[in-house]
C-alpha positions as CSV (number, residue, x, y, z in Angstrom):
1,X,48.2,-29.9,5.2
2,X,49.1,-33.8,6.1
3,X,52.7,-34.6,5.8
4,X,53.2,-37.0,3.1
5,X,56.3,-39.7,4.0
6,X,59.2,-39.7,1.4
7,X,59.8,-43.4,-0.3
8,X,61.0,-43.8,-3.8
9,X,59.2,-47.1,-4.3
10,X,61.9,-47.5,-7.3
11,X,65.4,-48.5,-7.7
12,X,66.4,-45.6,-9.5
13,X,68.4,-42.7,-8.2
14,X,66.3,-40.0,-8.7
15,X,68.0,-36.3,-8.5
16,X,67.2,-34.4,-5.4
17,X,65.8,-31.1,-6.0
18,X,67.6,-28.3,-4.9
19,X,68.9,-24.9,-6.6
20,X,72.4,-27.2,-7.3
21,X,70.4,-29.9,-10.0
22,X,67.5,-27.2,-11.5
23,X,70.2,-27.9,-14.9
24,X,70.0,-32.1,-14.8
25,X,66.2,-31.8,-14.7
26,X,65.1,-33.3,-17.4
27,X,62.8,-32.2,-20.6
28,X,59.1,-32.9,-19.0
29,X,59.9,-30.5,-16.2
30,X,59.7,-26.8,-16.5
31,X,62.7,-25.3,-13.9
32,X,63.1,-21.7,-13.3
33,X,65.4,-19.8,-15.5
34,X,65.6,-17.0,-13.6
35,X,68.1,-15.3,-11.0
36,X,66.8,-16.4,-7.5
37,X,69.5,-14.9,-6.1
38,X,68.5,-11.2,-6.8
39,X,65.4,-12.0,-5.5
40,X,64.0,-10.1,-2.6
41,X,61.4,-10.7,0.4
42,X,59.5,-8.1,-0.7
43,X,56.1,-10.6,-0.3
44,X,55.8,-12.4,3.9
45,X,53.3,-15.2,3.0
46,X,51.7,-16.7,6.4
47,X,50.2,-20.0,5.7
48,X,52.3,-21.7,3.6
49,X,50.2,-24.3,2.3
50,X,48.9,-26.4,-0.8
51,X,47.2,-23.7,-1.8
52,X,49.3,-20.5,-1.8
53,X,52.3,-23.3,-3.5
54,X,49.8,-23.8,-6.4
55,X,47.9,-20.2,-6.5
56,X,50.1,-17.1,-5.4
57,X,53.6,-18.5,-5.5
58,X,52.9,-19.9,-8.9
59,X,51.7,-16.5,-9.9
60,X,54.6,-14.7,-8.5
61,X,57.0,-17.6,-10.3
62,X,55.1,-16.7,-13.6
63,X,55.9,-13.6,-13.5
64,X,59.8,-13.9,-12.5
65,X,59.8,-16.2,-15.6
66,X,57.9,-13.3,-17.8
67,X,60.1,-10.4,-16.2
68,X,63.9,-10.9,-15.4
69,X,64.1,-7.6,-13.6
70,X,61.6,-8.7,-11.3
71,X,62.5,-9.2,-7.9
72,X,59.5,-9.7,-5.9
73,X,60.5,-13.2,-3.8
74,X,58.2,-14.2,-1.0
75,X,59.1,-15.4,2.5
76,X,57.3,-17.7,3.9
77,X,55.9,-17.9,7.7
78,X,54.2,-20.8,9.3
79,X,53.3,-20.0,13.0
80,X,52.2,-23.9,14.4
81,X,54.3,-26.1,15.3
82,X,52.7,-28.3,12.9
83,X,54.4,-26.2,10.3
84,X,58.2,-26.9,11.3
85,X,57.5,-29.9,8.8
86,X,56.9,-28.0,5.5
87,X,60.1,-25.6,6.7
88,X,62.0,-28.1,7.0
89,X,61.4,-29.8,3.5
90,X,61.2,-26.3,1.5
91,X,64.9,-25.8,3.3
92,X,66.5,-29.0,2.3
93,X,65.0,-28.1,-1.1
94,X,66.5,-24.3,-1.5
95,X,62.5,-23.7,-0.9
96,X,61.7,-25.5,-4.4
97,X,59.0,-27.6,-5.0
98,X,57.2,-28.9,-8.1
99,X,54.0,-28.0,-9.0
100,X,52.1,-30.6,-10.7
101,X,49.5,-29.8,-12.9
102,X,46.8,-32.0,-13.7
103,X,44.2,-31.8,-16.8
104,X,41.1,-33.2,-17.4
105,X,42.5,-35.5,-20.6
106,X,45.3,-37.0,-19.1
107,X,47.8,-34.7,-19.6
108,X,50.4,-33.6,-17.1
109,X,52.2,-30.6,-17.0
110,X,55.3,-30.3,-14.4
111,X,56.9,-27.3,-13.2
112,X,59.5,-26.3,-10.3
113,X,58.3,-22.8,-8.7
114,X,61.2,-21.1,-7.9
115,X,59.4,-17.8,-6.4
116,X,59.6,-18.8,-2.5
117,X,63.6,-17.7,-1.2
118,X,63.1,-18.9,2.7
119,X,60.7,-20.1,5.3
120,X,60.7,-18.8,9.1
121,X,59.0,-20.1,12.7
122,X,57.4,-17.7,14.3
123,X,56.2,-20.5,17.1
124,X,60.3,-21.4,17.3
125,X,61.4,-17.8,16.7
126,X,59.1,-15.0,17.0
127,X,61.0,-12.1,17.0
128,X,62.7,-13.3,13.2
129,X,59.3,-13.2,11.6
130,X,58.3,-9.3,13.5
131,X,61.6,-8.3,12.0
132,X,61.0,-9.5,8.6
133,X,57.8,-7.9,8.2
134,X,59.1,-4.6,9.5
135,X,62.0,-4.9,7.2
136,X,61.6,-2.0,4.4
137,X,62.0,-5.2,2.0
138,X,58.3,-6.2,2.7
139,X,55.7,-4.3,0.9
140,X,52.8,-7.0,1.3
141,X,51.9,-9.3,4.3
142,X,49.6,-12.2,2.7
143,X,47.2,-14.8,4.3
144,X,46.3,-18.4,3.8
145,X,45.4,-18.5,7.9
146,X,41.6,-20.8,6.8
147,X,38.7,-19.7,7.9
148,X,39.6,-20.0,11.2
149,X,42.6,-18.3,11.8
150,X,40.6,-15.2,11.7
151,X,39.3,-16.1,15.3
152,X,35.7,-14.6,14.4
153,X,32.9,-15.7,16.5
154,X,29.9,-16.8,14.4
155,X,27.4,-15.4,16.7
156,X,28.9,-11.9,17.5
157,X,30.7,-11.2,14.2
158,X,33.2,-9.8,16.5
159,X,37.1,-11.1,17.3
160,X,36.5,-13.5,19.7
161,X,38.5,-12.5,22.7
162,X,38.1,-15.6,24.7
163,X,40.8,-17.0,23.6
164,X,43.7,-18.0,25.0
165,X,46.1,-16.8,22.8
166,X,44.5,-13.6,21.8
167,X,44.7,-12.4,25.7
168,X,48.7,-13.9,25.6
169,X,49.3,-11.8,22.3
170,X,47.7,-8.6,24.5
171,X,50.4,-9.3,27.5
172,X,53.3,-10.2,25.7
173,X,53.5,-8.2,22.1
174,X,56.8,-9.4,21.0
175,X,56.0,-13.2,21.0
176,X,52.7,-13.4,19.6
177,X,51.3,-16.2,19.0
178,X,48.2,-15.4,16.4
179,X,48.9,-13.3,13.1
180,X,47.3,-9.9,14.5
181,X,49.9,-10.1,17.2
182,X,52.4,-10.2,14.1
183,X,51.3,-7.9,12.5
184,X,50.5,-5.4,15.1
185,X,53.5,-5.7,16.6
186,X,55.8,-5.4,12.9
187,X,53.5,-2.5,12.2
188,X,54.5,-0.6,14.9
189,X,57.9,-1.3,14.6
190,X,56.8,-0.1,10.9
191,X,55.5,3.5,12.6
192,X,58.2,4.0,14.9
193,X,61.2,3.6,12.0
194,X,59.1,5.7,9.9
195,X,58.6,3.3,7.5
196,X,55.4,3.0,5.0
197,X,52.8,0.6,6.0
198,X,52.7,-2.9,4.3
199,X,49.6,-4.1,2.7
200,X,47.6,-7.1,4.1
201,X,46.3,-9.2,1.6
202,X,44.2,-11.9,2.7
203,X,44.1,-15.0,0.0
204,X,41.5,-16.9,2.1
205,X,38.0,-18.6,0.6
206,X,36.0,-15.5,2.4
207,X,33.8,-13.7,0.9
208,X,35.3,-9.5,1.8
209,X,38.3,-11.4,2.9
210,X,40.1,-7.7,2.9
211,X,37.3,-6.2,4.9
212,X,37.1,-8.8,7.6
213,X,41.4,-8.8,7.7
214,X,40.8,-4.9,8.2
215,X,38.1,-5.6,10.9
216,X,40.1,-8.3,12.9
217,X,43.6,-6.4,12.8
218,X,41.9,-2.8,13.5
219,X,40.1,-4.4,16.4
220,X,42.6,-6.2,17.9
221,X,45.3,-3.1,17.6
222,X,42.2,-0.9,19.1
223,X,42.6,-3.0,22.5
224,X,46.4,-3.2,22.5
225,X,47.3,0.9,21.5
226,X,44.5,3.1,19.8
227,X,47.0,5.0,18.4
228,X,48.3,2.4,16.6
229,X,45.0,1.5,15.4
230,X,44.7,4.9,14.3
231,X,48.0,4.7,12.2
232,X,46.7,1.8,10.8
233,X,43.6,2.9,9.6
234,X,45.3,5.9,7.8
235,X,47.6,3.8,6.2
236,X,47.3,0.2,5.6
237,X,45.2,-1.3,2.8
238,X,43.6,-4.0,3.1
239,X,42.6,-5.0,-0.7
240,X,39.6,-8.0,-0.9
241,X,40.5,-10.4,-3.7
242,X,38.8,-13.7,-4.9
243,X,41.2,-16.9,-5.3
244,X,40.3,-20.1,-7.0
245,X,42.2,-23.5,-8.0
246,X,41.4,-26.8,-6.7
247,X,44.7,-28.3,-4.9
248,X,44.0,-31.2,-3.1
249,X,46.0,-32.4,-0.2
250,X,49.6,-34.3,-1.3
251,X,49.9,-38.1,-1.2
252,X,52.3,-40.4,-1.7
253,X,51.5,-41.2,-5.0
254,X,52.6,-38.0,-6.0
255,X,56.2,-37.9,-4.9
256,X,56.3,-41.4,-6.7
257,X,55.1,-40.4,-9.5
258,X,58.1,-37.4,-9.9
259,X,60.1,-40.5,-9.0
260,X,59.1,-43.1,-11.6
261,X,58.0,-40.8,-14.2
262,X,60.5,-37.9,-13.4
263,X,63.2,-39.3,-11.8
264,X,63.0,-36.0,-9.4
265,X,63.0,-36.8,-5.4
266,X,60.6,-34.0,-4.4
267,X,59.4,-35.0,-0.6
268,X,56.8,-32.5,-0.6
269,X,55.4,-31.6,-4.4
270,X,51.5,-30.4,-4.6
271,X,49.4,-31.1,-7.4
272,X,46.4,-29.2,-8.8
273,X,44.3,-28.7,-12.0
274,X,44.9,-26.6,-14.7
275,X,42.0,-23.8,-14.1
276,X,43.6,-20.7,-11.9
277,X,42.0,-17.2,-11.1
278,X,42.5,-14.5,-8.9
279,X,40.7,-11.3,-8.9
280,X,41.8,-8.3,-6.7
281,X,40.7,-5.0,-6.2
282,X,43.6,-2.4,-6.7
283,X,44.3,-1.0,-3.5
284,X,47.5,-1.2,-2.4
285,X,49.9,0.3,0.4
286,X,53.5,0.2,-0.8
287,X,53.3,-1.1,-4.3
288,X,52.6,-4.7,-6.0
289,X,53.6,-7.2,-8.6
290,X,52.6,-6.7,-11.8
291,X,50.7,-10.1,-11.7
292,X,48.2,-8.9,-14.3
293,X,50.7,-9.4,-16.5
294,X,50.3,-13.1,-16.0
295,X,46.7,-13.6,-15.5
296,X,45.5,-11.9,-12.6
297,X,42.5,-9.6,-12.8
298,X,42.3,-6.3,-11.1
299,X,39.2,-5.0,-10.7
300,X,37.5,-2.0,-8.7
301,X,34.9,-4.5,-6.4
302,X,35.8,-8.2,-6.3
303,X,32.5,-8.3,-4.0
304,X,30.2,-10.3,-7.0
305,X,32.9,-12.3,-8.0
306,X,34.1,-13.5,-4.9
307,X,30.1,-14.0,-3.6
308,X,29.5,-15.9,-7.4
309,X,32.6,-18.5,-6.1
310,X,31.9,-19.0,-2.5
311,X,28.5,-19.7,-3.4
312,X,28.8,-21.8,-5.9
313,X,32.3,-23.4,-6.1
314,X,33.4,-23.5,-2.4
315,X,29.4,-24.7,-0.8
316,X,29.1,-27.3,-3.9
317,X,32.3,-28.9,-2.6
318,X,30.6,-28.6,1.0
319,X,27.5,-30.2,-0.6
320,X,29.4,-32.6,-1.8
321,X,31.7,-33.4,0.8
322,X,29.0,-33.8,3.4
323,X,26.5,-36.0,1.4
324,X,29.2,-37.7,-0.5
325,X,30.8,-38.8,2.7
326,X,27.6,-40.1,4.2
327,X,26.6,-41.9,0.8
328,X,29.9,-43.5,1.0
329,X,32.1,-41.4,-2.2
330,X,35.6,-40.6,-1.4
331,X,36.4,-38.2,-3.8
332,X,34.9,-34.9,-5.4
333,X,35.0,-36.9,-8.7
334,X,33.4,-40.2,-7.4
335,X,30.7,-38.1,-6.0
336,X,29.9,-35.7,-10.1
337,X,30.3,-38.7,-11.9
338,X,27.4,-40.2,-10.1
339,X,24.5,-38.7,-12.1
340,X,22.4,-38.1,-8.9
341,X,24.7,-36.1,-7.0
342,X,25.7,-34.1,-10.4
343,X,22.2,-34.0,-11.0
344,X,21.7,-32.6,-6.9
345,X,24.1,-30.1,-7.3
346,X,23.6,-28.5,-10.3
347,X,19.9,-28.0,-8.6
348,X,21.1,-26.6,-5.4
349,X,23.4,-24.0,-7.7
350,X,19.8,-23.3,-10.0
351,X,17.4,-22.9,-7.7
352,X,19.2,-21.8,-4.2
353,X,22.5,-20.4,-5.3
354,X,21.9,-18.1,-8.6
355,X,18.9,-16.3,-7.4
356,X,20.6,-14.6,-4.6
357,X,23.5,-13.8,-6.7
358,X,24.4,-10.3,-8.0
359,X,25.3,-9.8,-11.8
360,X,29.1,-10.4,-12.0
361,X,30.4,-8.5,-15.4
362,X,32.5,-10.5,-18.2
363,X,30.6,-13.8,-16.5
364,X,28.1,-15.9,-17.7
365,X,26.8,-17.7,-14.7
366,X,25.6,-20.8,-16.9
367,X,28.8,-21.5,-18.4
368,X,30.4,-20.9,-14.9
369,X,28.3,-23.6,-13.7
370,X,29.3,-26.3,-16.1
371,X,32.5,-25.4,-16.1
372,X,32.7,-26.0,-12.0
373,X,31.1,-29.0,-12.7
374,X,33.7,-30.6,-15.3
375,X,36.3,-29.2,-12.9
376,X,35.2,-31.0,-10.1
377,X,34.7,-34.2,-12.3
378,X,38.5,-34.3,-13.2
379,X,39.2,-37.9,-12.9
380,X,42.7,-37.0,-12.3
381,X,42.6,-34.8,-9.3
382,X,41.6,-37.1,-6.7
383,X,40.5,-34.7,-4.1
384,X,39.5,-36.6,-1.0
385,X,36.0,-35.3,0.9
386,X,37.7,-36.0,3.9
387,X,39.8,-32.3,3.3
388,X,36.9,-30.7,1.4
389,X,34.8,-31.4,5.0
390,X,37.6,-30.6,7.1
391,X,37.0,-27.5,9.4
392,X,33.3,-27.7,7.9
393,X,32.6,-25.5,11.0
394,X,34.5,-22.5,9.8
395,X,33.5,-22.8,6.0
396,X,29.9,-23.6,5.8
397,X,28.6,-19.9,8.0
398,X,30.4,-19.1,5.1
399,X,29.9,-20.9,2.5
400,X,26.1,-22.3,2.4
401,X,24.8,-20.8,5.6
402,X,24.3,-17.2,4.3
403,X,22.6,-18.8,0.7
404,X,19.6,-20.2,3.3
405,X,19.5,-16.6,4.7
406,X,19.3,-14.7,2.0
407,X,16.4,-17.3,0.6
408,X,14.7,-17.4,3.8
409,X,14.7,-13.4,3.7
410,X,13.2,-13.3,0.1
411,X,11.0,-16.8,0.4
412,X,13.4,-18.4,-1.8
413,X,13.8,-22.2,-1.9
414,X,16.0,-23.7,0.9
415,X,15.1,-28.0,1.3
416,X,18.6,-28.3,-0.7
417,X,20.5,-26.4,1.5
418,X,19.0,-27.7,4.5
419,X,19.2,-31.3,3.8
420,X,22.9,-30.7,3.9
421,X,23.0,-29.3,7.5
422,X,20.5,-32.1,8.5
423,X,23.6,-34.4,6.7
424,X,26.2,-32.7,8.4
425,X,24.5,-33.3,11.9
426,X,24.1,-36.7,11.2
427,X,27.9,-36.8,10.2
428,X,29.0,-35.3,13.2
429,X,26.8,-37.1,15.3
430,X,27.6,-41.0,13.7
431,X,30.7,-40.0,12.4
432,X,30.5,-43.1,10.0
433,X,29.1,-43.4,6.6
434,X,25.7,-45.2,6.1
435,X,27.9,-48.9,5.5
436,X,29.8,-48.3,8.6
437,X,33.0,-46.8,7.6
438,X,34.7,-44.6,10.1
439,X,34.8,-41.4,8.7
440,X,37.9,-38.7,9.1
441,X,36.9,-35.8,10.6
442,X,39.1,-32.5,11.3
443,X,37.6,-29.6,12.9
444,X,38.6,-27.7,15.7
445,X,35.1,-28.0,17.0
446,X,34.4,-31.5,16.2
447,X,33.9,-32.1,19.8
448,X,31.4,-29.6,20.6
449,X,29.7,-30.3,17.7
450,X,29.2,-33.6,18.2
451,X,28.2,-33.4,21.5
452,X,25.5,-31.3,20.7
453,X,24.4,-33.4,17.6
454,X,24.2,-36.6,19.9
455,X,21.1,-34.8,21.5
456,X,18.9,-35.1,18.7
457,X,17.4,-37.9,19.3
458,X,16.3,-36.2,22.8
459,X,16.3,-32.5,21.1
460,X,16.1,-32.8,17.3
461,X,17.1,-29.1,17.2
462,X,20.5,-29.5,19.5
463,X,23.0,-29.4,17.2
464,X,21.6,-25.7,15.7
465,X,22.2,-24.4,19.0
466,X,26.3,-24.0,18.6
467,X,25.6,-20.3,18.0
468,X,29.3,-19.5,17.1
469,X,28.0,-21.8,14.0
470,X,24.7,-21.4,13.1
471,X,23.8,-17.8,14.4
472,X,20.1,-17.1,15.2
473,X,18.9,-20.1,12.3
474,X,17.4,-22.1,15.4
475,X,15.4,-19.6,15.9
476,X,13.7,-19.0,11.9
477,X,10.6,-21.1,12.5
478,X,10.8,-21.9,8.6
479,X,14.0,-23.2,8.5
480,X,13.8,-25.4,12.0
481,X,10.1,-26.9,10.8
482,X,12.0,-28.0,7.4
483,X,15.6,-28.9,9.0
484,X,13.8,-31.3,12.0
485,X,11.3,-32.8,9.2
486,X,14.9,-33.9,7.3
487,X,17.1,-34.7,10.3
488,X,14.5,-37.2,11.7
489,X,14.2,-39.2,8.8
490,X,17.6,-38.9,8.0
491,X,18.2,-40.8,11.7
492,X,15.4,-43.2,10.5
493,X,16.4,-44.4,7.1
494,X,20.8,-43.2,7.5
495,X,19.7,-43.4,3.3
496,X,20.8,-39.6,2.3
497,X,20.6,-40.7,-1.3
498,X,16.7,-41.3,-1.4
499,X,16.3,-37.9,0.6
500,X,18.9,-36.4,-2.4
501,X,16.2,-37.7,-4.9
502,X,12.9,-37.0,-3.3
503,X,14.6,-33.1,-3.5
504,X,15.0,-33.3,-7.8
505,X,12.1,-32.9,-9.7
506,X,9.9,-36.2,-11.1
507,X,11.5,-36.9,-14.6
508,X,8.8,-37.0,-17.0
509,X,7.6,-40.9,-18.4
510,X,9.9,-42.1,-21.0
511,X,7.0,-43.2,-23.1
């Protein structure tokens, strides 16, 4: 999440926000009425981003405003340095923030979440955050780690070992440095006091999120003490869940906007639309809020749901974000409101997405559809491509990559799709739009991959050979003859928008 810079940009004195001034608040903003002080860290949240502020906290805060004798408070953990930021703010702020909701009309609805109690360092102070989660206070460790953070190699499907810090967390188990270390090392602290386990729910945009949590902590506690990974397997659950709101990243215009409009002094608010869902399958270790009380949906398989959303919502953003950005949009909204791109993806979810999607009960697919796209036409969330394509190389072998699988293993269509990675190469390669403009681009493999799409010119199938991305697709002789075809004249013409339309089908005559 980028730091936004505090400035008022007014001359008024507008009240801090802390515990101390929740009463001089004024009418338009919806404060927490409930006893924070009886709350306990019975929730360690790891990732404390935009997302979990706007999507699990706000749940939990719901349900504290719903049910006094609630006491479920959550913890949060950030284990980057880059994270000493957010702790610092949330702990000048008594770990309040304001959440502001944006709707499609105009209207704005502002609320301060009260449901996160404190914020720890486990890069400044490991051993706080082990102890935390091994307190008998925690019941459930959750995740906002990205895609990444679940250090998965793309061509193995296995935890990637290689790295650095995986090898440290082996040699030195009580300073860890990635999450399994954590959680490793708290659950055997756990097993030792003879304490129950705590459940590991992973709130990430990946599809079995729960099963590939289970996977990467069972596999990594296998090499450090099988007996551990034994206990583990016995006793943790590891429940999948699907998670949707949009949240783009925080900009200055929204702390000035609590300023002017508010007078509140928030220096790090987050703002997000109005739509919010969360599906979760019921298994759970040491018990759970009662979030279905307040909208949640528990179900016995999240698997269609979560596959109907990753699909559709989280690769239409991809599509988007890499076509948009080469075209020349900034936002998710600039790009739907122009009719060929709205036009584009709506085909790409027809033809490519809903064919290879299983029947998701209580959901009508069409509706979904047009409701994703008024969502992502929201003139008032301003989400910027440049975060939708950030760490493209962790979403997309999730997002789009297994929708040209699955078509290329049932003949289904798959130019759509394709024209998309031909896009992205081309975006990593130029890493400009087709006027010029530098293009901001945040991924930890940015470099490799755009060394390897450099070499298309020389190699037009280069940039499908980063394996940890693309798997064995450089290999499917339907998909290369099809992805070369696009990513040549793409390098001809830079034009992605007449490529977008020789895709859609020829509009009948109007006469």
């Amino acid at each position: 999440m980028t730091s936004p810079t505090s400035s008022t940009g007014s001359n008024a004195s507008p009240t801090p926000l802390n515990q101390a001034n929740l009463a001089q608040l004024n009418s338009q903003v919806s404060a927490p009425q409930y006893d924070r002080s009886r709350l306990k860290p019975r929730i360690v949240h790891v990732g404390v981003g935009g997302f979990h502020r706007s999507h699990e906290a706000f749940y939990t805060d719901e349900l504290l405003r719903n049910d006094r004798s609630s006491d479920w408070g959550i913890c949060g953990v950030g284990l980057r340095e880059a994270d000493a930021k957010i702790a610092s703010v949330l702990k000048r702020q008594d770990y309040l923030y304001t959440l502001i909701i944006r709707h499609p009309n105009g209207t704005v609805e502002n609320r301060v979440i009260g449901s996160i109690m404190d914020f720890l360092l486990g890069c400044h102070d490991p051993e706080s955050v082990i102890e935390q989660m091994a307190s008998p206070d925690t019941q459930i460790v959750s995740l906002t780690i990205t895609e990444g953070g679940y250090n998965i190699d793309a061509a193995t499907g296995e935890f990637n070992w290689n790295h650095p810090d995986a090898q440290h967390d082996l040699d030195n188990p009580t300073t860890p440095k990635l999450v399994f270390g954590f959680l490793t090392e708290a659950l055997q602290r756990r097993r030792a006091r003879n304490l129950p386990a705590f459940t590991i729910q992973s709130c990430d945009n990946i599809q079995h999120n729960g099963d590939l949590t289970r996977k990467t902590v069972l596999g990594f506690a296998r090499k450090q003490d099988p007996e551990l990974a034994t206990w583990i397997e016995s006793n943790v659950c590891f429940p999948n869940a699907m998670v949707d709101r949009i949240t783009p990243v925080t900009t200055q215009d929204d702390i000035d906007y609590l300023v002017q409009e508010q007078q509140l002094s928030d220096e790090w608010p987050v703002t997000c639309e109005p739509f919010c869902q969360w599906v979760v399958e019921d298994q759970f270790s040491a018990g759970r809020p009662a979030w279905e009380s307040v909208g949640a949906q528990f179900v016995p398989d999240v698997g269609p749901y979560e596959k109907m959303k990753l699909r559709l919502l989280n690769a239409g953003h991809s599509v988007l974000g890499i076509l948009g950005s080469i075209h020349g949009h900034r936002t998710i909204d600039g790009c739907v409101n122009d009719p060929l791109f709205a036009t584009y993806l709506r085909l790409f979810m027809d033809a490519e997405v809903t064919p290879v999607l299983d029947e998701v009960e209580g959901i009508d697919l069409e509706t979904y559809k047009d409701t994703l796209l008024e969502r992502f036409g929201n003139p008032n969330i301003k989400d910027a491509l440049s975060r939708i394509c950030l760490e493209s190389s962790s979403k997309l072998p999730v997002f789009l990559i297994p929708t040209i699988q699955d078509n290329l293993a049932r003949g289904g269509n798959i130019e759509l799709a394709t024209l998309v990675i031909a896009a992205w190469c081309f975006y990593s390669d130029k890493q400009v739009d087709q006027d010029g403009n530098p293009l901001e681009i945040i991924d930890e493999m940015k470099q490799p991959l755009h060394q390897a799409a450099a070499a298309t010119r020389k190699d037009p199938l280069s940039f499908l050979e980063v394996t940890e991305v693309f798997g064995d697709l450089n290999r499917n002789e339907r998909f290369t003859q099809q992805y070369v075809k696009m990513v040549e004249t793409l390098y001809e013409t830079t034009d992605v928008a007449s490529m977008m339309e020789t895709l859609l089908p020829s509009q009948p005559d109007a006469n």
